[in-house]
RODO-2510 file (C-alpha; in nm, 4 decimals, decimal comma):
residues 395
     n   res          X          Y          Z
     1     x    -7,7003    26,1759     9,4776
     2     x    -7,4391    26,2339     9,7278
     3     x    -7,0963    26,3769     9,6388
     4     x    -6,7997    26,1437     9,5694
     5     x    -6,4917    26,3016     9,7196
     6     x    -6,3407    26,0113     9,6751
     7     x    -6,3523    25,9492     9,2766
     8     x    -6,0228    26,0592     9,1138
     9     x    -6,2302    26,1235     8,8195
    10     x    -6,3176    26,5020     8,6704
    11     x    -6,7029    26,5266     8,8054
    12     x    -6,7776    26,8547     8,7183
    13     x    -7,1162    26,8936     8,8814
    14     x    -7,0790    26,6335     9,2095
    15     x    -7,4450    26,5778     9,2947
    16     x    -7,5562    26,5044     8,9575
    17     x    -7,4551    26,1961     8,7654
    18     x    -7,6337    26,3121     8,4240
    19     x    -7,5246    26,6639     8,4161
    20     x    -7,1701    26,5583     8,5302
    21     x    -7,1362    26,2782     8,2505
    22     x    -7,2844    26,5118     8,0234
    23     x    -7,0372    26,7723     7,9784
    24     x    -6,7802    26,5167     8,0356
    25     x    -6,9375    26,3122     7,7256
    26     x    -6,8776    26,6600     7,5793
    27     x    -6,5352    26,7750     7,6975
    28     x    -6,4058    26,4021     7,6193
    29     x    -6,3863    26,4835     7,3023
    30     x    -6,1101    26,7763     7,3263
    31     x    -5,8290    26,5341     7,2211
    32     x    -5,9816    26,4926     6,8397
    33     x    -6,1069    26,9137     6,8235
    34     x    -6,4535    26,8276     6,9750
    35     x    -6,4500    27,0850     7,2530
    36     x    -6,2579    27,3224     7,4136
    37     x    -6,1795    27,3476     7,7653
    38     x    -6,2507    27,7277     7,8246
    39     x    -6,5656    27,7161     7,6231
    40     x    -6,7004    27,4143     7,7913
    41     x    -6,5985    27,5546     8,1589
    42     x    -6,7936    27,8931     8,0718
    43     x    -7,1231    27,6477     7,9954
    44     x    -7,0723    27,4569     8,3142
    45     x    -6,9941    27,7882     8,5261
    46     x    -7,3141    27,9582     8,3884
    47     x    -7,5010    27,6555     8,5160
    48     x    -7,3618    27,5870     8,8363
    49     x    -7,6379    27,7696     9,0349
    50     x    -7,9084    27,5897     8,7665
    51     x    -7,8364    27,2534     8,8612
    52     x    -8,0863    26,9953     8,7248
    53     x    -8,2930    27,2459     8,5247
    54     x    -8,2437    27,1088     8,1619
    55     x    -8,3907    27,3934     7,9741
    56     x    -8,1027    27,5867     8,1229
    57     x    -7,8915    27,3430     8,0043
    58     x    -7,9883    27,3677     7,6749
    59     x    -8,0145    27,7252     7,6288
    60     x    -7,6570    27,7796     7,7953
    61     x    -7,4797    27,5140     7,5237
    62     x    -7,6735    27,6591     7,2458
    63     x    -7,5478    27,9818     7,3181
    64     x    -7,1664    27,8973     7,3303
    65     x    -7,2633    27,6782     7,0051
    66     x    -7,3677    28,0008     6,8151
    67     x    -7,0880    28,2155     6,9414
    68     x    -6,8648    27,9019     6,8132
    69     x    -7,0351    27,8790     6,5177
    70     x    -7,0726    28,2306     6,4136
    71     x    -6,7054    28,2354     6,4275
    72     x    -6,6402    27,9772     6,1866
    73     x    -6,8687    28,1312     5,9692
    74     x    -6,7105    28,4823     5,9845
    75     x    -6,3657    28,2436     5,9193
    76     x    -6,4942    28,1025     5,6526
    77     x    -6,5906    28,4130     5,5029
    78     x    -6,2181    28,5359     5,5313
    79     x    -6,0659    28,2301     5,3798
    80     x    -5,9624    28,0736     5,7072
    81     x    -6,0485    27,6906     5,6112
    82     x    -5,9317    27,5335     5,8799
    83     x    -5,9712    27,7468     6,1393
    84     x    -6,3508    27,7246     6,0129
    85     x    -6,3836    27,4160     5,9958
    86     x    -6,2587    27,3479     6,3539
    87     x    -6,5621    27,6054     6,4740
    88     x    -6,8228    27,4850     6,2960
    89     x    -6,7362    27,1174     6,3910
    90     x    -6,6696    27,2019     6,7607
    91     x    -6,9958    27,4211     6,7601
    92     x    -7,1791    27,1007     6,6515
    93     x    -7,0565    26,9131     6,9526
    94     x    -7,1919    27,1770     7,1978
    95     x    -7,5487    27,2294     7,0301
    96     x    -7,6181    26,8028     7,0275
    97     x    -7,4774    26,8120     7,4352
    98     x    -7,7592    27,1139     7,5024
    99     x    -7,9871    26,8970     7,2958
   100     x    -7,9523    26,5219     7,4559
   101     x    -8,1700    26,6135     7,7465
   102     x    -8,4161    26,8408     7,5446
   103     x    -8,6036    26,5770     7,3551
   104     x    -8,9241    26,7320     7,4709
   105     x    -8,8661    27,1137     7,4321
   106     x    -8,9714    27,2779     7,1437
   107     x    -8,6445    27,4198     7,0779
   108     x    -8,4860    27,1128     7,0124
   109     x    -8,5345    27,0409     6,6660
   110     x    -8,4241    27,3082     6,5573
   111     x    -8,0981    27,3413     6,7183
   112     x    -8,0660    26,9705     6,6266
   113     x    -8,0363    27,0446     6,2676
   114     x    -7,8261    27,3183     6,2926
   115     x    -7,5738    27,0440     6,4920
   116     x    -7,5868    26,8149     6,1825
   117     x    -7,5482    27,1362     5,9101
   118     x    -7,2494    27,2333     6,1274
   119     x    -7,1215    26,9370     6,1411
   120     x    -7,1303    26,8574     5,7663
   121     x    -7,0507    27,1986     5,6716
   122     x    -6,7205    27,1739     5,8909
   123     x    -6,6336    26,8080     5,7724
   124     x    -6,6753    26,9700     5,4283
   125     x    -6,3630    27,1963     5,4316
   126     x    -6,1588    26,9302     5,5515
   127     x    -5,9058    26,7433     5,3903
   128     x    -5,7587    26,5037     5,6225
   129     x    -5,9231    26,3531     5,7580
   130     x    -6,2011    26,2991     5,4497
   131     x    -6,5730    26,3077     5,5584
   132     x    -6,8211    26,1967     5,3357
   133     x    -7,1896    26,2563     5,3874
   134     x    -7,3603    25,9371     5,3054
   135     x    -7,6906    25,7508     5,3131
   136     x    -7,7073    25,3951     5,4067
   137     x    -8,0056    25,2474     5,2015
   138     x    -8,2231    25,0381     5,4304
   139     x    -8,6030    24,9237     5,4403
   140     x    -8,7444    25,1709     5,1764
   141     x    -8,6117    25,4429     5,3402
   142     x    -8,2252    25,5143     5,4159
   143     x    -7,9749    25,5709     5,7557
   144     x    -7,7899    25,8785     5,7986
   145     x    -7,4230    25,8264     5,7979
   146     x    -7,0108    25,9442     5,8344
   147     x    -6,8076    25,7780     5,5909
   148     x    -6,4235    25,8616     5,6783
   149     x    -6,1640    25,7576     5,4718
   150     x    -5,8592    25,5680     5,6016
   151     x    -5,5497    25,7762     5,5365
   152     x    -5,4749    25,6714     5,2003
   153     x    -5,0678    25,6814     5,3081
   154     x    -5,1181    25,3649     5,5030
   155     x    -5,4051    25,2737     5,2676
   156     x    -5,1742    25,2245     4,9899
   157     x    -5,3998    25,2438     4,7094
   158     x    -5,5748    24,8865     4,8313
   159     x    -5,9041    24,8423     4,9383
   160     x    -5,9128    24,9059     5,2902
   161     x    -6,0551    24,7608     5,6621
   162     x    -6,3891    24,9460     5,7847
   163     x    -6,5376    24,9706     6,1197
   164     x    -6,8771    25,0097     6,1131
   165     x    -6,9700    25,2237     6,4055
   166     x    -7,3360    25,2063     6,5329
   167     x    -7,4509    25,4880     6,8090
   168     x    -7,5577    25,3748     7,1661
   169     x    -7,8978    25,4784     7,3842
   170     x    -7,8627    25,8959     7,3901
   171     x    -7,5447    25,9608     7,1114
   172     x    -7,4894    26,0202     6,7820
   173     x    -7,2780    25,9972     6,4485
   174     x    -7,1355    26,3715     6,5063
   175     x    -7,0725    26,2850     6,8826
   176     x    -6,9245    25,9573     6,7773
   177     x    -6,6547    26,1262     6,5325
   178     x    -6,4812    26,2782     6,8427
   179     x    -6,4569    25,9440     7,0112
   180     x    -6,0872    25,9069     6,8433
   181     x    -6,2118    25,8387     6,4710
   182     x    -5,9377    26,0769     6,3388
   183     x    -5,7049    25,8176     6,5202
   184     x    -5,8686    25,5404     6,3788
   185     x    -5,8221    25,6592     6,0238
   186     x    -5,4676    25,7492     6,0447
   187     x    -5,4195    25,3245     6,1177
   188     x    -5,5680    25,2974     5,7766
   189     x    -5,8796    25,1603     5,9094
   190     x    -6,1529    25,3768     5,7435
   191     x    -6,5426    25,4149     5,9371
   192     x    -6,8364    25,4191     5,8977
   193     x    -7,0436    25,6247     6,1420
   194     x    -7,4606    25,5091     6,1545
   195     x    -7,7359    25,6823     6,3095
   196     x    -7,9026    25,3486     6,2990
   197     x    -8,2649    25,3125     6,3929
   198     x    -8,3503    25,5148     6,7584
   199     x    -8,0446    25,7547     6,7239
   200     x    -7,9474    26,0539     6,5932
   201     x    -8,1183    26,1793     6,2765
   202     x    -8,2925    25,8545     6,2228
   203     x    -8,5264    25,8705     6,5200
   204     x    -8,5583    26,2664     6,5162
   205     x    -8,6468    26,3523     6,1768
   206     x    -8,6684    26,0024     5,9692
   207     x    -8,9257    25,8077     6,1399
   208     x    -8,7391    25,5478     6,2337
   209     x    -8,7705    25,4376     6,6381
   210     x    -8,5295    25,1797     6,8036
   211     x    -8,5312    24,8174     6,7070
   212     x    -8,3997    24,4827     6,8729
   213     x    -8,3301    24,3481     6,5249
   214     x    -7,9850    24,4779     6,5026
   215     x    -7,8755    24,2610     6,2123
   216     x    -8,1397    24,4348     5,9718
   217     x    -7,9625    24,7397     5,9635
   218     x    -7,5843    24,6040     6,0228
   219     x    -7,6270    24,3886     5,7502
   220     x    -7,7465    24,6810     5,5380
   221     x    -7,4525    24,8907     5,6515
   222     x    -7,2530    24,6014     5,5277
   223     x    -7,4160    24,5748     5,2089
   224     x    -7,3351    24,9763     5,1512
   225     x    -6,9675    24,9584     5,2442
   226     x    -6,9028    24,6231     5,0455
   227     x    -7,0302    24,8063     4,7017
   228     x    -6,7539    25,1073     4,7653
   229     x    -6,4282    25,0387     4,5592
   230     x    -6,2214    25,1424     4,8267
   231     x    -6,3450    24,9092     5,0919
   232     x    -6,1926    24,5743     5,1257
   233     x    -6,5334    24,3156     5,1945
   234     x    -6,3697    24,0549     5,3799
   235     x    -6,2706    24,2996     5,6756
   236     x    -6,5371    24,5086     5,7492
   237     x    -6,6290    24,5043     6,1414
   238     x    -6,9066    24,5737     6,3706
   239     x    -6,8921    24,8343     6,6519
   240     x    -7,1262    25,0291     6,8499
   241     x    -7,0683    25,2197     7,2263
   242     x    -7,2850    25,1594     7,5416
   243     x    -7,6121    25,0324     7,4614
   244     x    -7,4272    24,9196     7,1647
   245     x    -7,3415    24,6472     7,3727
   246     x    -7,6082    24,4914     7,2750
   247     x    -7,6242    24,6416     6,9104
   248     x    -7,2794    24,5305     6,7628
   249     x    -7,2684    24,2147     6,9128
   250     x    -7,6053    24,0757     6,8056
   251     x    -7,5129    24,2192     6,4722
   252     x    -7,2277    24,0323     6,4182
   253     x    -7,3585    23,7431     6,5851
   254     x    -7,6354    23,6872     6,3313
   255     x    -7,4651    23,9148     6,0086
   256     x    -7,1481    23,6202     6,0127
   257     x    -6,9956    23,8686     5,6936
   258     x    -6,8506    24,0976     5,9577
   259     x    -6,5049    24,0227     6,0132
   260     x    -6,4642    24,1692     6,3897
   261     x    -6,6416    24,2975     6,6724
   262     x    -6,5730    24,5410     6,9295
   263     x    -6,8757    24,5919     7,2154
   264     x    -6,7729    24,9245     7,3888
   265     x    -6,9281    24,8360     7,7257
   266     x    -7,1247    24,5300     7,7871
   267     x    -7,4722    24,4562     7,7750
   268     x    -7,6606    24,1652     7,8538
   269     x    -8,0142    24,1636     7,9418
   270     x    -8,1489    24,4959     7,8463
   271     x    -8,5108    24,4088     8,0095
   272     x    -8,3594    24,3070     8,3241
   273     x    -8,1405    24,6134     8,3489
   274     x    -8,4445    24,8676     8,3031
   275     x    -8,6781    24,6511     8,5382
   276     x    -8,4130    24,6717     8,7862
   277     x    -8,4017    25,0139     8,7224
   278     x    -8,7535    25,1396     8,7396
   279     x    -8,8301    24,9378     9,0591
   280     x    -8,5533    25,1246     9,2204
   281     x    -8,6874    25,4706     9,0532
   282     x    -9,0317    25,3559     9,2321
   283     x    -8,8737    25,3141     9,5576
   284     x    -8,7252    25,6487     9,5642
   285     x    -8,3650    25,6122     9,4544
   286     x    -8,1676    25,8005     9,2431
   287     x    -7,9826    25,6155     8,9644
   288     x    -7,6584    25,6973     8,7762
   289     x    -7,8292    25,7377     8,4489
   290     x    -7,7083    25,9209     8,1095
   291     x    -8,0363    26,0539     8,0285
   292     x    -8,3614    26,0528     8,2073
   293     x    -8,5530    25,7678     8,2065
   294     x    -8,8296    25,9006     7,9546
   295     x    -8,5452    25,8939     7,6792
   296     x    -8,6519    25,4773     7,6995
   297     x    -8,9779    25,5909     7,5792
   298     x    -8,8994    25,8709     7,3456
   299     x    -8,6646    25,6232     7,1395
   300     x    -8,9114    25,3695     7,1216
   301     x    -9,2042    25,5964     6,9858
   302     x    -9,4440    25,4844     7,2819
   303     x    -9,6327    25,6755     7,4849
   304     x    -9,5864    25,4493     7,8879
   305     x    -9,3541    25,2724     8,0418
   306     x    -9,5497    24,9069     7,9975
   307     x    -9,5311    24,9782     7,5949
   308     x    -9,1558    25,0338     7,6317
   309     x    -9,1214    24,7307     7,8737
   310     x    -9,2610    24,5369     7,5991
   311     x    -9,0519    24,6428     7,3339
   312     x    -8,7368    24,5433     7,5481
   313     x    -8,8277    24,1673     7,5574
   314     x    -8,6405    24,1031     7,1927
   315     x    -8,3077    24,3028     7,3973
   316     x    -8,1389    23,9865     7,5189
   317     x    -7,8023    23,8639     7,4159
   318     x    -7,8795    23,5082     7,5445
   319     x    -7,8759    23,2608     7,2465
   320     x    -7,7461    23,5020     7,0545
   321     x    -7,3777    23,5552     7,0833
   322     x    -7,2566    23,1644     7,2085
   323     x    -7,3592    23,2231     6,7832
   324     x    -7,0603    23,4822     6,6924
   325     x    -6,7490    23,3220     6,5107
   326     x    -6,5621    23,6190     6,4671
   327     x    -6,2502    23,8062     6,6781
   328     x    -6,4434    23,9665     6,9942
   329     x    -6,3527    24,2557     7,1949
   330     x    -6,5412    24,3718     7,5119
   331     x    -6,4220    24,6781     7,6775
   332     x    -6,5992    24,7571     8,0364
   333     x    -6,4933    24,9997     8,3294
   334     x    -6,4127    24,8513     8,6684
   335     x    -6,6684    25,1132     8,8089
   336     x    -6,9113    25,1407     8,5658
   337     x    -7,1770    25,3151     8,7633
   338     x    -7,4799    25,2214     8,4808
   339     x    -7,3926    24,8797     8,4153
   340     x    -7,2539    24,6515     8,6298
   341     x    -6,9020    24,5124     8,5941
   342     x    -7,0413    24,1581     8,6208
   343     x    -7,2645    24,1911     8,3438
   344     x    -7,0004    24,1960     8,1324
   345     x    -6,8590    23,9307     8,2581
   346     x    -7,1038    23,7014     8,1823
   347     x    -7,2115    23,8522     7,8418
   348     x    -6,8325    23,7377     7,7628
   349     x    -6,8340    23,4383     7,9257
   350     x    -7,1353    23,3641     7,6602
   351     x    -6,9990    23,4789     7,3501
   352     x    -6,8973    23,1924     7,0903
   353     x    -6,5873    23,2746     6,9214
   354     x    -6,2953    23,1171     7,0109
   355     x    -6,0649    23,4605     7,0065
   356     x    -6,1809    23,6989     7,2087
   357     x    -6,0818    23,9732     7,4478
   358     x    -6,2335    24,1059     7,7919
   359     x    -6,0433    24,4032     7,8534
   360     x    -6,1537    24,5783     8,2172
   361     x    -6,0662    24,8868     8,2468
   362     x    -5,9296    24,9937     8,6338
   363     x    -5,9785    25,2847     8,9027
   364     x    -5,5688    25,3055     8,8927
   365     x    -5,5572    25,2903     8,5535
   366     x    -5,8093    25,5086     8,4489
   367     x    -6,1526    25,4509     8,2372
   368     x    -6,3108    25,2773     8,5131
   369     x    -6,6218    25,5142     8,4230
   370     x    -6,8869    25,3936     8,2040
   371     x    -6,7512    25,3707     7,8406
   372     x    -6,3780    25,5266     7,9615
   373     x    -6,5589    25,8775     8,0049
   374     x    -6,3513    25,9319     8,2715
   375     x    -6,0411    25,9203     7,9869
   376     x    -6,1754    25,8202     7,6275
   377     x    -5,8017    25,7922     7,4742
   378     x    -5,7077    25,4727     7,7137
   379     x    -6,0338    25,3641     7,5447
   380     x    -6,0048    25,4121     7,1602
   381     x    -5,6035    25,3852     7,1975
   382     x    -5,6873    24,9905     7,3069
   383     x    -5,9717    24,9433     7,0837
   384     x    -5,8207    25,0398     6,7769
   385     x    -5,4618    24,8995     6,8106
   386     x    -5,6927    24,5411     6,8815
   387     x    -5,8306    24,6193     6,5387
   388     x    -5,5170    24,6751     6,3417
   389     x    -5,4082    24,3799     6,4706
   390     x    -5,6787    24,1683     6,3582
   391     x    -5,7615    24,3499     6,0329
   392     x    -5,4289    24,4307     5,9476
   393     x    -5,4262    24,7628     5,7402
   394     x    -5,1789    24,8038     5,4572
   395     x    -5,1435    24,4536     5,3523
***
């Protein structure tokens, strides 16, 4: 991939879309204590001259994950809550970035747990915002997830909105915190974080590869959250990033209990999109991809690219969302490099309910990258003011 002198956007590594929205993905989170910017410009100077190798990759964020981790510990140790807590959270960040390309190495696992320990172990110490470690009962078996309380100030002692907040193709419920859920909170809107089934924890270490059947597991997510005494039932919304395109609104499409939607970044035909894709791959090009293309594989639990083709025939929104009822929002960038600006246009064009809201993100603007990597606040700053205004926290 040739460089683009011309993007205004921060492209650390020019020549290489996946490492460059990599460490972006991670340094993106800075604003909400998910990275720092001397810690992750030490990773990316240590692998300037190791361009493309991914087992450099992940040994070089592990590292500065142990030396952030270690630290928290030590903190810890001395009574230093918060400082701990911000280590060990920040530390989790930078083991699950080494990890998202490491699928395949043998180190992986390993480092993958320690990511989620961190994480929970961090989350632990905190007080505001409250993280609860939770299970999600689902199918015999149970989902991984983030509960975060809304700020119980704005709260007022009433049962409160949730957003339930489902992963996309290569992230995960500890990446997803630092996508402005402290933010979210504080508008009395409390979360719900899922690995659902092909992310995260669910398809490492439960068994549980990626489905088109959305619904099964929102609907179970809903089921959880309307149980809990401080959630309100009749405004709890759907939400997933990327990918999630698809996820959240199928989900709330077909699971007509959810009481918004927000699609961060549009999808529309996922078969199309990864036919288009490998016949380019075939023909030589280089694609603007997150992950390599084996990830399609790895989260399906097949072994070739025809088995994965096959499971991607359910991943079409067609039919599907003229069906949704409830308020819509669909958030694209103008120069959204991995799916095309025009998909999104027609997946909204499709979708059924009679409020809803394409907002397009522009090069002058900013967030014109895919998902607002290119700045995540003009992102989650829209997003959630959209939500308070339809679920209306407080009242």
């Amino acid at each position: 991939m040739s460089e683009k002198k011309d993007d205004p956007a921060f492209i650390y590594f020019p020549t290489n879309y996946r490492w460059s929205m990599g460490l972006l993905l991670c340094l993106s989170a800075a604003p909400w204590g998910g990275a720092e910017i001397d810690e992750v410009n030490r990773v990316g100077r240590a692998l300037k001259d190791k361009l493309g190798d991914d087992a450099a990759w992940l040994t070089e964020w592990a590292k500065m994950g142990d030396r952030v981790e270690a630290r928290g510990r030590e903190e810890q140790k001395r009574g230093h809550t918060l400082t701990a807590a911000a280590c060990l959270m920040r530390a989790s960040q930078y083991y699950q970035t080494g990890e998202r390309f490491a699928q395949r190495d043998p180190r992986g696992p390993a480092i993958y747990r320690k990511a989620v320990q961190s994480f929970r172990d961090g989350a632990a110490l905190l007080q505001r915002p409250r993280i609860e470690s939770v299970e999600v009962p689902y199918g015999g078996k149970s989902l991984p997830a983030l509960f975060v309380h809304a700020a119980p100030e704005v709260a007022g002692g009433k049962p409160a909105p949730v957003l339930v907040f489902f992963d996309g193709f290569d992230i995960t419920k500890e990446i997803q915190y630092f996508k402005g859920i402290p933010d979210l909170v504080a508008r009395g809107i409390a979360c719900l974080i899922v690995d659902g089934p092909g992310n995260g924890e669910s398809v490492r270490f439960r068994g549980l590869p990626l489905i088109a059947e959305t619904e099964q597991y929102a609907s179970a997510a809903y089921d959880y959250l309307a149980a809990r005494q401080e959630v309100d039932p009749k405004r709890i919304a759907a939400m997933a990033i990327s990918l999630g395109g698809y996820y959240a609104p199928r989900a709330a499409s077909l699971e007509p209990r959810f009481a918004a939607c927000i699609a961060w970044g549009a999808q529309w035909d996922y078969y199309d999109t990864w036919k288009r894709r490998f016949e380019a791959l075939d023909s030589g090009k280089v694609l603007s991809l997150s992950v390599p293309p084996e990830h399609l594989m790895w989260v399906f639990g097949v072994n070739s690219r025809e088995d994965a083709m096959k499971k991607l025939e359910g991943f079409r929104l067609d039919g599907i969302v003229q069906k949704m009822r409830c308020p819509f929002l669909l958030t694209h960038g103008e120069g959204d490099e991995q799916i095309p600006l025009a998909i999104a246009e027609k997946c909204f064009a499709a979708v059924g309910s009679k409020q809803k809201m394409l907002k397009v993100f522009t090069r002058e603007e900013g967030g014109f990258h895919h998902c607002q990597i290119d700045n995540v606040t003009l992102g989650t700053n829209y997003m959630w003011d959209w939500l308070a205004d339809v679920l209306k926290p407080g009242t």
